[in-house]
Each structure stands twice: as structure tokens, then as C-alpha cells.
C-alpha positions as CSV (number, residue, x, y, z in Angstrom):
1,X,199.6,-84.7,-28.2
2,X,202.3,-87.2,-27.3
3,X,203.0,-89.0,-24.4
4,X,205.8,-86.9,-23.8
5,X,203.7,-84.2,-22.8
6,X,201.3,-86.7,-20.5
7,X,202.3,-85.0,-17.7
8,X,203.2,-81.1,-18.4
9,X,199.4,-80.8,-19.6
10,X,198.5,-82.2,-16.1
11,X,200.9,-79.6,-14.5
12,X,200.1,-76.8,-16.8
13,X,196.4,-77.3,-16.1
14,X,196.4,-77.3,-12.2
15,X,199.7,-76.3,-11.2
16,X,200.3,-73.0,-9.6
17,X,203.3,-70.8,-8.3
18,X,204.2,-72.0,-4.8
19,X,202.8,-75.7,-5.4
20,X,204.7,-79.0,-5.1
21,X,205.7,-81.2,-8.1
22,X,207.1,-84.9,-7.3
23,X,208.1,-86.7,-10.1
24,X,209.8,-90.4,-10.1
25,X,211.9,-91.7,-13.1
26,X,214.8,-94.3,-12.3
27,X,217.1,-93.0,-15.2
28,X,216.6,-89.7,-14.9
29,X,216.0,-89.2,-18.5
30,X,212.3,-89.8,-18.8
31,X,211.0,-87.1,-22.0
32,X,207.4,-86.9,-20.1
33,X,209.0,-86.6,-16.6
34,X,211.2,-83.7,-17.4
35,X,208.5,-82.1,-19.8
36,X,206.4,-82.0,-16.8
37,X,210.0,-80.4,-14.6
38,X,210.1,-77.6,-17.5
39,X,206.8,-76.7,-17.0
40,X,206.5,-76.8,-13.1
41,X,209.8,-74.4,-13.2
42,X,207.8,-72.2,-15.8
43,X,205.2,-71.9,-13.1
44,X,207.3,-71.1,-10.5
45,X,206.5,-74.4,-8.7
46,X,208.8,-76.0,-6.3
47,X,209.7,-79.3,-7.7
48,X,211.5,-82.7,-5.8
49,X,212.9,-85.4,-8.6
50,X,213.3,-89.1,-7.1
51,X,216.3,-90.8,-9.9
52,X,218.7,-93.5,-9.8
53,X,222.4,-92.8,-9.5
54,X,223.6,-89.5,-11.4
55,X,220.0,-87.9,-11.8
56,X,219.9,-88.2,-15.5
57,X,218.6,-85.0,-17.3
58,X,216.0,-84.6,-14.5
59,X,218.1,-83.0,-12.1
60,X,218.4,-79.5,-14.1
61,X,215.0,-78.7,-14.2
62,X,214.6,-80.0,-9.9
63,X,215.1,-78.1,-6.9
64,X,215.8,-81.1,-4.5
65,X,216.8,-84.4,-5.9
66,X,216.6,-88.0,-3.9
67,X,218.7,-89.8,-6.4
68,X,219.2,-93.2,-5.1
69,X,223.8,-94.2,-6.0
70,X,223.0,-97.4,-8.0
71,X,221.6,-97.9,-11.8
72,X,220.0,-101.0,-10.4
73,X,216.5,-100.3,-11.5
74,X,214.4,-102.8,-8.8
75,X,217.0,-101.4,-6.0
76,X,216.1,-97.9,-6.9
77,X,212.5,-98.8,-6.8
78,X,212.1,-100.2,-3.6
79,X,214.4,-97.2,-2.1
80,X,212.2,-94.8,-3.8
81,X,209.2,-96.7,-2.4
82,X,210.7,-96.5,1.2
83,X,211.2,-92.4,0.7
84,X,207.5,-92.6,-0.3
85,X,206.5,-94.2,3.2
86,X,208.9,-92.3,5.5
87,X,207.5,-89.0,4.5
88,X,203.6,-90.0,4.3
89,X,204.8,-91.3,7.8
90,X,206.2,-88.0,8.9
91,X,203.5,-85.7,7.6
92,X,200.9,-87.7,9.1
93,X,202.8,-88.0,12.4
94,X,203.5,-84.1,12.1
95,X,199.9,-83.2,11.2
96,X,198.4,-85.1,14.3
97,X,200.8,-83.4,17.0
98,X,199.9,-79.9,15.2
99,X,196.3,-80.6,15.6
100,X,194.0,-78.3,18.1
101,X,197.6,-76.8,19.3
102,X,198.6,-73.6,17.4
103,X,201.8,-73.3,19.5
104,X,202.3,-76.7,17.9
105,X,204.9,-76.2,13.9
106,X,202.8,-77.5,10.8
107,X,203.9,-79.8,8.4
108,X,207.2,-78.9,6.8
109,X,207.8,-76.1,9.7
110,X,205.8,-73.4,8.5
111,X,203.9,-72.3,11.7
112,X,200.2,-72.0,11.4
């Protein structure tokens, strides 16, 4: 095995139709990123891609794409950082409203 496949094996080993893959690469055009991107869409998983400017080769193997318009790499970093804590934020704000209310919407509005 090479590290190109590093993450794929982890995807192909736990991942199932239905789950979430999140990868981050700042070109776009990591081999082990989009490995892992071929084989979530093999598995029918629903996969977000956080790039830099443009997406690289990434961005046609991902169902939502956060690319960040610069090629800076520290820039898209920290932005990627900040998309990170804004949605831990969220779910955790959205998970402590929903709880002990089942009139209340779940996380990512799927009603429990």
C-alpha cells in the first residue's frame, strides 16, 4: 500500500451508503484525498470537499464543495479552520435546542 490510498482504505473499511465523508486539501489535487472521494462515491456516501480557489481535481468526485477564491495556502487554512468551528458551533447549538423536544428539527433538518 501507498500513501495514496491512506485514506480510501479508511473509507472502504468503515464507510457505508448514506454516511458523511469530509475531506480537506488546499490544492484540490491531493492523490490520497481524491482516492478516498472515489471510493466514498463507490459507496454511495455523501461526500463535502473543503479546497482553495478552483477545487483542483477534488471537486469531481464531491457533492458540495467549500472552496475558499484564493491559492494562498495559510489564507485558505485559516478559512477552512473557521468553516470547521462555525459548523461544530451549529450542530452543537442545534442538538441542544432538539433535546427532550421532539417537536424540536434535528441536526441538519431531518425531524426526529
Amino acid at each position: 500500500m501507498g500513501f495514496e490510498r491512506v485514506f480510501s482504505r479508511q473509507v472502504e473499511a468503515i464507510g457505508s451508503a448514506g454516511d458523511l465523508l469530509v475531506g480537506l486539501t488546499t490544492s484540490g489535487n491531493s492523490p490520497n484525498v481524491i482516492q478516498a472521494f472515489e471510493s466514498a462515491r463507490k459507496l454511495k456516501m455523501t461526500t463535502v470537499a473543503f479546497t482553495g480557489q478552483g477545487g483542483g481535481k477534488v471537486a469531481q468526485f464531491a457533492d458540495h464543495l467549500f472552496a475558499v477564491p484564493t491559492r494562498n495556502t495559510p489564507r485558505i487554512q485559516e478559512a477552512h479552520t473557521l468553516a470547521g468551528h462555525m459548523i461544530c458551533d451549529w450542530v452543537e447549538l442545534n442538538m441542544i435546542q432538539s433535546e427532550g423536544d421532539p417537536a424540536r428539527v434535528a441536526v441538519l433538518g431531518q425531524p426526529r
